[in-house]
PDBQT receptor file of N, H, CA, C and O in Angstrom, charges set to zero:
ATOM      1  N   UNK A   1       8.497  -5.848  26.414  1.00  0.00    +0.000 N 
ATOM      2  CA  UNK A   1       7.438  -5.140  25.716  1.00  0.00    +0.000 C 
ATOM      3  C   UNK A   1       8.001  -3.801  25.235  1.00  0.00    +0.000 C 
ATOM      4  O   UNK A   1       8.356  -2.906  26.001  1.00  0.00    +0.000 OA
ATOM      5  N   UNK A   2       8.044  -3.749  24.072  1.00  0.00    +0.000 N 
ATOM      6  H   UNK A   2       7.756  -4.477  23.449  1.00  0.00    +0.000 HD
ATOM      7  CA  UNK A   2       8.218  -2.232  23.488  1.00  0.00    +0.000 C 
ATOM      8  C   UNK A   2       7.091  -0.944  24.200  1.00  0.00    +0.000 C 
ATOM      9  O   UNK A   2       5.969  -0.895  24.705  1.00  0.00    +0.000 OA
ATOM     10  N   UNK A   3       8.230  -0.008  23.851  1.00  0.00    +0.000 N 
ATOM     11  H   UNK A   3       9.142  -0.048  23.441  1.00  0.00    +0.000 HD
ATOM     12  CA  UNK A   3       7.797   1.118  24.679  1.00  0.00    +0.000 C 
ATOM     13  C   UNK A   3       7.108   1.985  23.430  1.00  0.00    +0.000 C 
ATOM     14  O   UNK A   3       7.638   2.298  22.364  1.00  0.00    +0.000 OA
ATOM     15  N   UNK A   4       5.740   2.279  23.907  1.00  0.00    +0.000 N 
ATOM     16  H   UNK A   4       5.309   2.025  24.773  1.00  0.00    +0.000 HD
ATOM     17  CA  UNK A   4       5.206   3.409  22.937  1.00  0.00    +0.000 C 
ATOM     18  C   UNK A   4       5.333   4.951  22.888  1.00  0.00    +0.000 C 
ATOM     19  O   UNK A   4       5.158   5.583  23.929  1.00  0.00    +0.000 OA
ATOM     20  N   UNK A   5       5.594   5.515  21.869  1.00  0.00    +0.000 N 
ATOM     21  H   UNK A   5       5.736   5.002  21.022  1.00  0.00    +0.000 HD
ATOM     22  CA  UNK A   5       6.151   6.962  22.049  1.00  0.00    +0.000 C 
ATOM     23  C   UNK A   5       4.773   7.499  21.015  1.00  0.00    +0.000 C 
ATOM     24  O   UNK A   5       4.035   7.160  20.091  1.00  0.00    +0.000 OA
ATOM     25  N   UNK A   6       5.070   8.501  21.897  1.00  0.00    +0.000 N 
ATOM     26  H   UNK A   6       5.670   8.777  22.648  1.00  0.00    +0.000 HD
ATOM     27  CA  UNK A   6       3.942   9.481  20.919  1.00  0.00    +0.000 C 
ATOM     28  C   UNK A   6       4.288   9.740  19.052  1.00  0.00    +0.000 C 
ATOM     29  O   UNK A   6       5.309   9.558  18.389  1.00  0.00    +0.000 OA
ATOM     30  N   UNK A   7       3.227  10.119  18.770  1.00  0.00    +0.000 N 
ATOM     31  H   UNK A   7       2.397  10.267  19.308  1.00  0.00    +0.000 HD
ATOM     32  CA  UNK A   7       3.737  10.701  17.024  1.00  0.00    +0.000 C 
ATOM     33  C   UNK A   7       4.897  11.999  17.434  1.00  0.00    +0.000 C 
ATOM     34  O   UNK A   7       6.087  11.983  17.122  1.00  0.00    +0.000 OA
ATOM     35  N   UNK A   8       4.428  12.725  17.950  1.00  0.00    +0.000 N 
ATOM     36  H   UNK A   8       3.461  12.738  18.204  1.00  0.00    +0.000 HD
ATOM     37  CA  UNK A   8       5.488  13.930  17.934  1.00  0.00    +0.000 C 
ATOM     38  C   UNK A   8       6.661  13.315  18.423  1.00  0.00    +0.000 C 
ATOM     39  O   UNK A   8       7.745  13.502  17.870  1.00  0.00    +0.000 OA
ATOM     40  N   UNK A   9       6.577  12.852  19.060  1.00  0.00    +0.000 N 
ATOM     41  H   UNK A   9       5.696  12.700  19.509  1.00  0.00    +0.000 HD
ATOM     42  CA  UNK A   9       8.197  12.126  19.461  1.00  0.00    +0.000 C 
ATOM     43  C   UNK A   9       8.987  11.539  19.064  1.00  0.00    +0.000 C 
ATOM     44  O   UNK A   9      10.195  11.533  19.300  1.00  0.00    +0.000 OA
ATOM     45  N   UNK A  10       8.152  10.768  18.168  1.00  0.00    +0.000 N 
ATOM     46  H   UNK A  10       7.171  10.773  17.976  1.00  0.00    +0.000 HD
ATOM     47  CA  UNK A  10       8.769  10.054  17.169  1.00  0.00    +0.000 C 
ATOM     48  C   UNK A  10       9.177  10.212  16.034  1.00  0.00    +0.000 C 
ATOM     49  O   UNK A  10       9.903   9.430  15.421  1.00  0.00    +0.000 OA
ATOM     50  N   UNK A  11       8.424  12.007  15.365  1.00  0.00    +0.000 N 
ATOM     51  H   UNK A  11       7.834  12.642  15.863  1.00  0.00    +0.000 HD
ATOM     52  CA  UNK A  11       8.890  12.623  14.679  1.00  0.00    +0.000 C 
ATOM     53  C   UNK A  11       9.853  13.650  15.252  1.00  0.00    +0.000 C 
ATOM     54  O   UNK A  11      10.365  14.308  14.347  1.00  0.00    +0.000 OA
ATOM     55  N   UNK A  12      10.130  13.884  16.077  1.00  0.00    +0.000 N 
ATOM     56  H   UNK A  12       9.714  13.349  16.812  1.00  0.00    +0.000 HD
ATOM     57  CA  UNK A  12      11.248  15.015  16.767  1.00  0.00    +0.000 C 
ATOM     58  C   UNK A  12      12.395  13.994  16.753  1.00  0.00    +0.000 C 
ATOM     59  O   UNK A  12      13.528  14.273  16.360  1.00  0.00    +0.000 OA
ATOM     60  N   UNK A  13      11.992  12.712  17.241  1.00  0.00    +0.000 N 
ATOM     61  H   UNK A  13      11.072  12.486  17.560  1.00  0.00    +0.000 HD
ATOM     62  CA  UNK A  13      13.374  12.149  17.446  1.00  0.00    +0.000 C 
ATOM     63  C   UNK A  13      14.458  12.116  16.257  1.00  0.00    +0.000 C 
ATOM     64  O   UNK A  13      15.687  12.120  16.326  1.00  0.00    +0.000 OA
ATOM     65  N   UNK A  14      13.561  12.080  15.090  1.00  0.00    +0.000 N 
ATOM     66  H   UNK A  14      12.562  12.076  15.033  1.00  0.00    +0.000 HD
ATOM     67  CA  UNK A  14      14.475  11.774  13.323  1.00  0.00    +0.000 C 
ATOM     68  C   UNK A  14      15.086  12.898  13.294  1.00  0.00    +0.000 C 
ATOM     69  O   UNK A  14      15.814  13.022  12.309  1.00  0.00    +0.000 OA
ATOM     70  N   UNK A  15      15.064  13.887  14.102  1.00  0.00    +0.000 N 
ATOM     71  H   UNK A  15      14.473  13.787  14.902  1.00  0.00    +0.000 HD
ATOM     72  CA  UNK A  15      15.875  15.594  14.022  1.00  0.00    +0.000 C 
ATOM     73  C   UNK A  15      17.081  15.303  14.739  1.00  0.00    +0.000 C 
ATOM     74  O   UNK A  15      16.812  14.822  15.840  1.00  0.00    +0.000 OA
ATOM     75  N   UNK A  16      18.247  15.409  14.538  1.00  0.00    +0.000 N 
ATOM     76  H   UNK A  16      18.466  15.800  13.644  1.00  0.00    +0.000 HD
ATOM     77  CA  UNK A  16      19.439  15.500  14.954  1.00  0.00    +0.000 C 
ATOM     78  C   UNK A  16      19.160  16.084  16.534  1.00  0.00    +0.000 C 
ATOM     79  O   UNK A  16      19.706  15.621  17.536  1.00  0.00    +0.000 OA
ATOM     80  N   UNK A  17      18.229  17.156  16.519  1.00  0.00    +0.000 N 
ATOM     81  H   UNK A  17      17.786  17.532  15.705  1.00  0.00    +0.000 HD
ATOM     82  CA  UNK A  17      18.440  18.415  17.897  1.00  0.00    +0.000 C 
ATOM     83  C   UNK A  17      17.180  17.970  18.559  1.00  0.00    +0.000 C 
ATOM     84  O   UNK A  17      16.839  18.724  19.471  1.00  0.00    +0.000 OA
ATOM     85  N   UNK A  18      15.978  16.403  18.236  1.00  0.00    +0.000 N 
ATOM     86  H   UNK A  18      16.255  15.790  17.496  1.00  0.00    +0.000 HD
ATOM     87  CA  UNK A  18      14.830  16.339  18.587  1.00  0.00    +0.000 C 
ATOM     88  C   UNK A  18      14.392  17.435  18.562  1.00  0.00    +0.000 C 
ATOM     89  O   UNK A  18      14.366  18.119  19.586  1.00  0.00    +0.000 OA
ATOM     90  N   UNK A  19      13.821  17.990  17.085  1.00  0.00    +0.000 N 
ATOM     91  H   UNK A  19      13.842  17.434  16.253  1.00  0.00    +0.000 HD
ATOM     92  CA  UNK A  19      13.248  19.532  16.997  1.00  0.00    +0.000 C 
ATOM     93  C   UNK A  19      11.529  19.061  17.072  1.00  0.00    +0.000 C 
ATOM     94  O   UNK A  19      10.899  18.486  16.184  1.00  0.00    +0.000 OA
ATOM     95  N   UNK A  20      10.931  19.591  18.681  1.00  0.00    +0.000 N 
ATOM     96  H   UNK A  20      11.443  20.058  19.402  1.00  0.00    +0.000 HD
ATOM     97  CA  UNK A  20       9.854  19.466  18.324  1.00  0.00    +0.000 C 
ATOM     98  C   UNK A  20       9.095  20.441  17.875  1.00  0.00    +0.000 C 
ATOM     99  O   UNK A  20       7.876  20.346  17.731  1.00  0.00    +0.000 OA
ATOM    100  N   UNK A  21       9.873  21.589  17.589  1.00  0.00    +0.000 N 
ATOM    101  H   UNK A  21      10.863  21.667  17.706  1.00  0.00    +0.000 HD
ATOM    102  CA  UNK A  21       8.942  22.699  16.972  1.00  0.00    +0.000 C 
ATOM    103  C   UNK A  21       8.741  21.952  15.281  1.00  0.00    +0.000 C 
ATOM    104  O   UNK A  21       7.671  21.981  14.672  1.00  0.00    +0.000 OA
ATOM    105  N   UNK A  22       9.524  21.563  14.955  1.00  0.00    +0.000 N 
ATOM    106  H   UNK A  22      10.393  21.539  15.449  1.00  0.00    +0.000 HD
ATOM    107  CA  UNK A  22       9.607  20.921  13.625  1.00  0.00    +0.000 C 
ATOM    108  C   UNK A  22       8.454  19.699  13.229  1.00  0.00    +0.000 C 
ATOM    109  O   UNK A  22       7.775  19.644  12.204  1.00  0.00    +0.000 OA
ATOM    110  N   UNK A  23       8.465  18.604  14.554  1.00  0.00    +0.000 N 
ATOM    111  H   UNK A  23       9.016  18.649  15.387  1.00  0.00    +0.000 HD
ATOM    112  CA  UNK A  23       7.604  18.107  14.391  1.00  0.00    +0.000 C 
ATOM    113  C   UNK A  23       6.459  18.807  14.746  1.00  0.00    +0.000 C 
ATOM    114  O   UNK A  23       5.630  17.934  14.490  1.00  0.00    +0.000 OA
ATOM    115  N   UNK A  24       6.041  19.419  15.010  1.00  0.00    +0.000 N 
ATOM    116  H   UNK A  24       6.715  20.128  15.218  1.00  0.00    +0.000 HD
ATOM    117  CA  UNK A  24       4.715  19.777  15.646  1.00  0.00    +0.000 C 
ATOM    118  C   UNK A  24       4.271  20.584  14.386  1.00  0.00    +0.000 C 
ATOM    119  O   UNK A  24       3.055  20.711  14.241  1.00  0.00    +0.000 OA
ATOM    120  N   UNK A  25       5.088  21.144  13.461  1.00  0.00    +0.000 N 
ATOM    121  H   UNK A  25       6.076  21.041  13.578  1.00  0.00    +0.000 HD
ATOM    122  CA  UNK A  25       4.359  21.666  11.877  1.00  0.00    +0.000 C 
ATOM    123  C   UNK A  25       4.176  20.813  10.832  1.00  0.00    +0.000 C 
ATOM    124  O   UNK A  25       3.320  20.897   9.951  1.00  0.00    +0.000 OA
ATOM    125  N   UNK A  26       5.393  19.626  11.033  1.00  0.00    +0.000 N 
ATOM    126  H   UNK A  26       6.089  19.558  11.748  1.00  0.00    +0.000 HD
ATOM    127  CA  UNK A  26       4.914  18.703  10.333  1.00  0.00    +0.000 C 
ATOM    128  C   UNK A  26       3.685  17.752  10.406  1.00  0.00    +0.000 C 
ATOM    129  O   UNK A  26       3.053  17.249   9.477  1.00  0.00    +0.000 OA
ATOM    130  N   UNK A  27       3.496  17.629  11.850  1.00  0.00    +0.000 N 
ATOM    131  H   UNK A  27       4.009  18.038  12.605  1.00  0.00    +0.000 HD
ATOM    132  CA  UNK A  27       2.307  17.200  11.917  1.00  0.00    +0.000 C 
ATOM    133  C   UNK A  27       0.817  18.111  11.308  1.00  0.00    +0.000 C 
ATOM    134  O   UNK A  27      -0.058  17.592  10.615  1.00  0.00    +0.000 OA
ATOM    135  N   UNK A  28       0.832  19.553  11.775  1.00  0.00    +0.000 N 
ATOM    136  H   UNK A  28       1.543  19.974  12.338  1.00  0.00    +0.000 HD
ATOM    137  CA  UNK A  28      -0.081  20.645  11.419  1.00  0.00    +0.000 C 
ATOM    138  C   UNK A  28       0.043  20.351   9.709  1.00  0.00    +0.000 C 
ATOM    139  O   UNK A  28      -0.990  20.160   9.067  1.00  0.00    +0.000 OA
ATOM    140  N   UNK A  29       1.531  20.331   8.969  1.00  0.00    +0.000 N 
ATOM    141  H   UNK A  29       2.370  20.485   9.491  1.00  0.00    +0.000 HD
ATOM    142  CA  UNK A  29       1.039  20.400   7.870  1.00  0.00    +0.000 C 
ATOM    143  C   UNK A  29       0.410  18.865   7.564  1.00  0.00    +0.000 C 
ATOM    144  O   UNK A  29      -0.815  18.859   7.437  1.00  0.00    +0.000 OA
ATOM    145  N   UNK A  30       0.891  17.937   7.468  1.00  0.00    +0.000 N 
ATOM    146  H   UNK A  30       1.886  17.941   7.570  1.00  0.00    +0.000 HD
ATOM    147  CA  UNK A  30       0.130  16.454   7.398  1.00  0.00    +0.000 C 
ATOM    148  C   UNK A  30      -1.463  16.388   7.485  1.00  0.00    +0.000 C 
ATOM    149  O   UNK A  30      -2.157  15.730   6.710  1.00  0.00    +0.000 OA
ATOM    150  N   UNK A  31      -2.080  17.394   8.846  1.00  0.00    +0.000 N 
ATOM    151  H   UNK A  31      -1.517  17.929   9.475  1.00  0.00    +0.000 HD
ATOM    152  CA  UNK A  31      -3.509  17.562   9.377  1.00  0.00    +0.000 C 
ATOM    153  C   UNK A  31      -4.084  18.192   7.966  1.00  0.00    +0.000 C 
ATOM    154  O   UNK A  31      -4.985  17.647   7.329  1.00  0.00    +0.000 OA
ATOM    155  N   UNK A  32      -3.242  19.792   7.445  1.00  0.00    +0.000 N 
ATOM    156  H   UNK A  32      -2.510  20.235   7.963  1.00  0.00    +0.000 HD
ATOM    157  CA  UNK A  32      -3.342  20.401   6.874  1.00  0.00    +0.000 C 
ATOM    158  C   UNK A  32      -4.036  19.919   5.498  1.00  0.00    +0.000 C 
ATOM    159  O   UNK A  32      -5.067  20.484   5.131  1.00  0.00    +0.000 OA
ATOM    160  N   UNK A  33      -3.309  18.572   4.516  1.00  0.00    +0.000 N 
ATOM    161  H   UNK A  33      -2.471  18.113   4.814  1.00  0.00    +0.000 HD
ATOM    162  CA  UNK A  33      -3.039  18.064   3.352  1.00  0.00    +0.000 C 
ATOM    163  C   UNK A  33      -4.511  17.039   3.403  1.00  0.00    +0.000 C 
ATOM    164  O   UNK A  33      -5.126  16.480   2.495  1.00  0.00    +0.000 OA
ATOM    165  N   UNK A  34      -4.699  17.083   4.644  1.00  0.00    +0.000 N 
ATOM    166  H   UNK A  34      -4.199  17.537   5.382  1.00  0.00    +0.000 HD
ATOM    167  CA  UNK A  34      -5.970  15.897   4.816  1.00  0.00    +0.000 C 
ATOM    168  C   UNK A  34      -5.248  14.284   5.339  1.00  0.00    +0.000 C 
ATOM    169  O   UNK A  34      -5.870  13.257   5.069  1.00  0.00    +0.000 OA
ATOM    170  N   UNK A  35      -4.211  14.228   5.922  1.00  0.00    +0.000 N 
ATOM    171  H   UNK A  35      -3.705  15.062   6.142  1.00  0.00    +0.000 HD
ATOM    172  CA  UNK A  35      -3.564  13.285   6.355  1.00  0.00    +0.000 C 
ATOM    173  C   UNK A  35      -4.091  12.788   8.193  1.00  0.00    +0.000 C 
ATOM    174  O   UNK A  35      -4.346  13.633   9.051  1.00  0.00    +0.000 OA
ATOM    175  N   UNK A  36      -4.132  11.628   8.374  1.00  0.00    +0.000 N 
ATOM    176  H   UNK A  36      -3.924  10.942   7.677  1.00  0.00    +0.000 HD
ATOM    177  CA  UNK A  36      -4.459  11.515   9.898  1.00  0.00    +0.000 C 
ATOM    178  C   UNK A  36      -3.601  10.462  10.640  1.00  0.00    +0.000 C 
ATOM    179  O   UNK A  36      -3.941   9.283  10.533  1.00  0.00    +0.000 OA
ATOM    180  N   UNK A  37      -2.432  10.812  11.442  1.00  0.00    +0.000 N 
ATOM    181  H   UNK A  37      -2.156  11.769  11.529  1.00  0.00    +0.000 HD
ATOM    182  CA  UNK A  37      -1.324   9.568  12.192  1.00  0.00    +0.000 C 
ATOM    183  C   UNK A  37      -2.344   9.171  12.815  1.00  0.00    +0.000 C 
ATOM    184  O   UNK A  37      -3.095   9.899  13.462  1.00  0.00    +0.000 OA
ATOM    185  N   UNK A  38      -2.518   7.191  12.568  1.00  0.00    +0.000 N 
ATOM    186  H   UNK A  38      -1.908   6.600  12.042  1.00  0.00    +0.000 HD
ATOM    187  CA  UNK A  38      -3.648   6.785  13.685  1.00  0.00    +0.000 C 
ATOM    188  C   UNK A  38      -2.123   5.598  13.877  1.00  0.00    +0.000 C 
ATOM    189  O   UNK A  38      -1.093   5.359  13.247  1.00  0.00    +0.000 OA
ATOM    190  N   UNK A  39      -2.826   5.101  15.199  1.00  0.00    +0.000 N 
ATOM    191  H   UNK A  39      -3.662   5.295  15.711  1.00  0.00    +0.000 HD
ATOM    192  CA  UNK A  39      -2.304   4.164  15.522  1.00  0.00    +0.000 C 
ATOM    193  C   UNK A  39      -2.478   2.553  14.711  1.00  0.00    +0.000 C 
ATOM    194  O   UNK A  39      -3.537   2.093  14.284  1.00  0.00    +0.000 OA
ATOM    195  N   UNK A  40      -0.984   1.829  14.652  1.00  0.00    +0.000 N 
ATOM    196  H   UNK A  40      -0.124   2.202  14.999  1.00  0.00    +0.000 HD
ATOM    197  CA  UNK A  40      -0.985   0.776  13.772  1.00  0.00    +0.000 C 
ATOM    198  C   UNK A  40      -1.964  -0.166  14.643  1.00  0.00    +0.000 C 
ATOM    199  O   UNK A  40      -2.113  -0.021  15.856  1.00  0.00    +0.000 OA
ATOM    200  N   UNK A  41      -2.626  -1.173  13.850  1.00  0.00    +0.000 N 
ATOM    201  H   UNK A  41      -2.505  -1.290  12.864  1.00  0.00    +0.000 HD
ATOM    202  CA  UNK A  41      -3.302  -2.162  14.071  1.00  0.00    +0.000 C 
ATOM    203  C   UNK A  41      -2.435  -3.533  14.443  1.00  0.00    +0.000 C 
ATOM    204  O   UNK A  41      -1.431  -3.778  13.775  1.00  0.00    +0.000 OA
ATOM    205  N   UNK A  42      -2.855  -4.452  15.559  1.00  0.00    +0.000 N 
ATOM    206  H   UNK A  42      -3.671  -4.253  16.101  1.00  0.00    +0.000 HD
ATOM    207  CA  UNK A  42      -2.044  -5.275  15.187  1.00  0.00    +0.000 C 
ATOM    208  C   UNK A  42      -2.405  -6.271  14.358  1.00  0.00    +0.000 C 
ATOM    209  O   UNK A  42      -3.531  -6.567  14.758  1.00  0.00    +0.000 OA
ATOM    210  N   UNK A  43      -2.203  -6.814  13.651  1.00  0.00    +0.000 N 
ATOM    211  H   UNK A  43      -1.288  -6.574  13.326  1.00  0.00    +0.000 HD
ATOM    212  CA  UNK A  43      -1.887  -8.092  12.873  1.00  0.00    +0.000 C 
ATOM    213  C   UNK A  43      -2.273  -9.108  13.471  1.00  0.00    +0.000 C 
ATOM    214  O   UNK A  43      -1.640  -9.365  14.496  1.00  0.00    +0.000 OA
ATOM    215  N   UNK A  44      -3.257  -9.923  13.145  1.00  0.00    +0.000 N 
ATOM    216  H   UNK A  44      -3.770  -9.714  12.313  1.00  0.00    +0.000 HD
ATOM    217  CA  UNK A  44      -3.928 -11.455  13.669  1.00  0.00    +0.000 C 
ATOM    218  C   UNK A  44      -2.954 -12.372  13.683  1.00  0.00    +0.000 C 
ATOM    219  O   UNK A  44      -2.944 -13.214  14.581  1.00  0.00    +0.000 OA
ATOM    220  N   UNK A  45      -2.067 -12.362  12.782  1.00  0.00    +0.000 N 
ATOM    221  H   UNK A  45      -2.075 -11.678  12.052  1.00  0.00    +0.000 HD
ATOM    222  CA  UNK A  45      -0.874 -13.648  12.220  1.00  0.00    +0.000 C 
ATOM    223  C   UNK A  45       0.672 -13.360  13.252  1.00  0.00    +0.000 C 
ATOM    224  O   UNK A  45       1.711 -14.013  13.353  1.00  0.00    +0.000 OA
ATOM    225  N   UNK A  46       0.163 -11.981  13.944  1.00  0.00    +0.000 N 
ATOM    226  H   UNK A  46      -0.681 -11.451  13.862  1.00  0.00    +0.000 HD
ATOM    227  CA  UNK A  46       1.790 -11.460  14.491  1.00  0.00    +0.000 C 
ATOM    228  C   UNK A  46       1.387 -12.753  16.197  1.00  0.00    +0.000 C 
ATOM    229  O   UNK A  46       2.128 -13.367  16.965  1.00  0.00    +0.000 OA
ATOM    230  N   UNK A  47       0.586 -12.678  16.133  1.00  0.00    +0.000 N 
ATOM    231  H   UNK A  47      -0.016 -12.179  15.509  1.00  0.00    +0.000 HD
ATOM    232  CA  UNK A  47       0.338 -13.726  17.944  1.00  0.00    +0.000 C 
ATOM    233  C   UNK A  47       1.640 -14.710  17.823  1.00  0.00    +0.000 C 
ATOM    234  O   UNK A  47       1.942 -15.090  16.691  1.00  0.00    +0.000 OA
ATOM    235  N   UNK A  48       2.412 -15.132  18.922  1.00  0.00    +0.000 N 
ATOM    236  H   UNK A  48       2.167 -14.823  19.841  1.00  0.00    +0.000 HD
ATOM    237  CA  UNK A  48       3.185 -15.806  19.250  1.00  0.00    +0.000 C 
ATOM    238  C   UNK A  48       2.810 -17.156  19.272  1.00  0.00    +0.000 C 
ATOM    239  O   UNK A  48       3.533 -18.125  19.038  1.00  0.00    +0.000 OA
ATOM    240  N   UNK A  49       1.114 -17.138  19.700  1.00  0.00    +0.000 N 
ATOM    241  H   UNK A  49       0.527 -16.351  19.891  1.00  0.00    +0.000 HD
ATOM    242  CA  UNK A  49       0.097 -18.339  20.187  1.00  0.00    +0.000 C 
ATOM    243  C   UNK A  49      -0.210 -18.645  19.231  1.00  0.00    +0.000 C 
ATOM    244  O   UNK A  49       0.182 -17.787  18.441  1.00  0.00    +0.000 OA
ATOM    245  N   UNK A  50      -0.878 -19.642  18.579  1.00  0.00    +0.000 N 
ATOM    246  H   UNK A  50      -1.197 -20.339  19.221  1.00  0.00    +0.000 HD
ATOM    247  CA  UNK A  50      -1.764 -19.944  17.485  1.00  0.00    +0.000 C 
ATOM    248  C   UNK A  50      -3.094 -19.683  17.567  1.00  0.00    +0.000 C 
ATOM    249  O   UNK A  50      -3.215 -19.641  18.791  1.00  0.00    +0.000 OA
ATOM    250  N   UNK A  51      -4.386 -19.438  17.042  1.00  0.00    +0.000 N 
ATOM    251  H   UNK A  51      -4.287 -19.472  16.047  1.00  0.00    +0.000 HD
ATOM    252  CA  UNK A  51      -5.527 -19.383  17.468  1.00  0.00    +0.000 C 
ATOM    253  C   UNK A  51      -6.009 -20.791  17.399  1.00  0.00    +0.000 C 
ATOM    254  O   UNK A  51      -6.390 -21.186  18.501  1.00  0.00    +0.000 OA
ATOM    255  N   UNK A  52      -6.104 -21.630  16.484  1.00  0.00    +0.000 N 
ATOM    256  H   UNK A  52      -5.795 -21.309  15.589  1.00  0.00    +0.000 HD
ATOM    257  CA  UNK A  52      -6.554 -22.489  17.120  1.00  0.00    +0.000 C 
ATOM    258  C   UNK A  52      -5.592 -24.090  16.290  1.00  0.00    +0.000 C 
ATOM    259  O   UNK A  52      -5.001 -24.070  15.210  1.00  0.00    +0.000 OA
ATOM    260  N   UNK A  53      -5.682 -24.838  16.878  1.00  0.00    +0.000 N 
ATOM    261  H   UNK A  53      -6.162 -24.854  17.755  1.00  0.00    +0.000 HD
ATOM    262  CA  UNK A  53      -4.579 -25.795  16.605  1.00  0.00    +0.000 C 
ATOM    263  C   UNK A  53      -4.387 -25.844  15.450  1.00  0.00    +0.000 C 
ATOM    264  O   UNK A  53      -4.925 -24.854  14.954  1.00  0.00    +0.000 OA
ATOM    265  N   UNK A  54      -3.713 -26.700  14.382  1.00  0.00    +0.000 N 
ATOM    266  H   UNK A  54      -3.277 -27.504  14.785  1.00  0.00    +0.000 HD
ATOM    267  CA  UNK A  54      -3.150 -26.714  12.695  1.00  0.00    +0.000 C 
ATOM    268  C   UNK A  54      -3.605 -28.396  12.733  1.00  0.00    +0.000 C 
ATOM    269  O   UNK A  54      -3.327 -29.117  13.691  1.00  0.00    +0.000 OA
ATOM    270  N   UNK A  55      -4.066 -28.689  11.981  1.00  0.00    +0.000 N 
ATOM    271  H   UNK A  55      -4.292 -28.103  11.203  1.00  0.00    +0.000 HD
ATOM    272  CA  UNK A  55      -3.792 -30.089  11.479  1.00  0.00    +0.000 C 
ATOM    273  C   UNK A  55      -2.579 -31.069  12.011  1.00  0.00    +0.000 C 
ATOM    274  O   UNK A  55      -1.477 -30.567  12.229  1.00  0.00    +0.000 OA
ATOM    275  N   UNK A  56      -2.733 -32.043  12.154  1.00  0.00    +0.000 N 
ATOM    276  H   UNK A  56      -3.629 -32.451  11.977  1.00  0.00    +0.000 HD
ATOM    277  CA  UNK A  56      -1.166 -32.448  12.142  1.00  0.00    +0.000 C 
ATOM    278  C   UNK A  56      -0.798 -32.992  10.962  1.00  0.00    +0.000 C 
ATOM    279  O   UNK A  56      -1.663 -33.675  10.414  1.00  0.00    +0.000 OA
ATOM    280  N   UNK A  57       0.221 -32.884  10.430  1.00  0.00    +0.000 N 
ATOM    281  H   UNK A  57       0.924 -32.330  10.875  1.00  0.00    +0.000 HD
ATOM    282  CA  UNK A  57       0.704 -33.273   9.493  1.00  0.00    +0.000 C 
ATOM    283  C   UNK A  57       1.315 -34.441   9.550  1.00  0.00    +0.000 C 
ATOM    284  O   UNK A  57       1.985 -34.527  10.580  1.00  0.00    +0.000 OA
ATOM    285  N   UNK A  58       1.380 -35.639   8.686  1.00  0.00    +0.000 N 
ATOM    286  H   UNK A  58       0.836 -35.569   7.850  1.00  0.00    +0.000 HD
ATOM    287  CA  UNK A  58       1.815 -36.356   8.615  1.00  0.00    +0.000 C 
ATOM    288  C   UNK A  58       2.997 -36.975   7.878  1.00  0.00    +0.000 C 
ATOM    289  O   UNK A  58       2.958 -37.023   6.649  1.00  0.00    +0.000 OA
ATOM    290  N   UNK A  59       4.379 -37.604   8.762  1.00  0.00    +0.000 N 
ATOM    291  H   UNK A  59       4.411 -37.565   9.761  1.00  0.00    +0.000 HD
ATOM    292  CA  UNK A  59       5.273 -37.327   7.974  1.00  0.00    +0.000 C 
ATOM    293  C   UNK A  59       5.614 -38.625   6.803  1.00  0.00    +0.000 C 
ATOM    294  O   UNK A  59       6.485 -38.673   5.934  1.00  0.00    +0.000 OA
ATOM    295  N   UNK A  60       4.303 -39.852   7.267  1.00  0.00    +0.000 N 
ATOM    296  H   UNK A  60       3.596 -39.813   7.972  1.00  0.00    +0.000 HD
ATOM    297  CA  UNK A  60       4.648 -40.448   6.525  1.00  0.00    +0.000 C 
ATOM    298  C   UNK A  60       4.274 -40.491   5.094  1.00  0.00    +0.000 C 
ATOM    299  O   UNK A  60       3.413 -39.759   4.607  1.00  0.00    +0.000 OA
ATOM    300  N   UNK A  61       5.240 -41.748   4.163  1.00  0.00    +0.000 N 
ATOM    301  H   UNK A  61       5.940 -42.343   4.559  1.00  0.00    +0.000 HD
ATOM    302  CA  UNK A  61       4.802 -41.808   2.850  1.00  0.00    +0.000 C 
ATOM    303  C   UNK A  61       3.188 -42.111   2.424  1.00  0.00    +0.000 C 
ATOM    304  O   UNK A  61       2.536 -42.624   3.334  1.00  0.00    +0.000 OA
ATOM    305  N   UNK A  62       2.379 -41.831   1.014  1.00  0.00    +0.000 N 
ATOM    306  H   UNK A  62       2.909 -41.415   0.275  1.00  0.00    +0.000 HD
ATOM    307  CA  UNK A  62       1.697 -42.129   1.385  1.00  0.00    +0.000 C 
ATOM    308  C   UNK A  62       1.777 -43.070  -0.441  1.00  0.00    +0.000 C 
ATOM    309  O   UNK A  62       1.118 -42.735  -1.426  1.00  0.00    +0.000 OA
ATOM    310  N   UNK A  63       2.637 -44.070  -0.376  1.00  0.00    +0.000 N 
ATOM    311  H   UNK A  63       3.173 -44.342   0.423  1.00  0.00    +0.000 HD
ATOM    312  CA  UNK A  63       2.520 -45.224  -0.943  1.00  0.00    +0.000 C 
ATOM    313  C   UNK A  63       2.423 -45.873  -1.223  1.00  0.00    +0.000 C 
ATOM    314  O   UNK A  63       3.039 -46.209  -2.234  1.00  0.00    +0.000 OA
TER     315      UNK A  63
């Protein structure tokens, strides 16, 4: 399971020196512009599982 990191962290990390003074204005300015980091959604189609079975397909001819 992937590990979740905060927004600031994840913007400090793209800094050579993890500058979180850097991220922490970039975020202020982002707030600033009318911008809001929300968390990604996941995706219905990303499941490993299927939701509910597929048809079966059939491989024969139909001649």
């Amino acid at each position: 399971m992937p590990r979740k990191l905060p927004p600031r962290q994840v913007i400090a990390r793209s800094y050579p020196t993890w500058d979180y003074a850097m991220a922490d204005r970039l975020i202020a300015w982002l707030d600033d512009c009318g911008y809001e980091i929300v968390e990604k959604a996941a995706h219905p189609d990303a499941s490993l599982v299927p939701a509910a079975p597929e048809k079966e397909t059939s491989l024969e001819r139909s001649h």
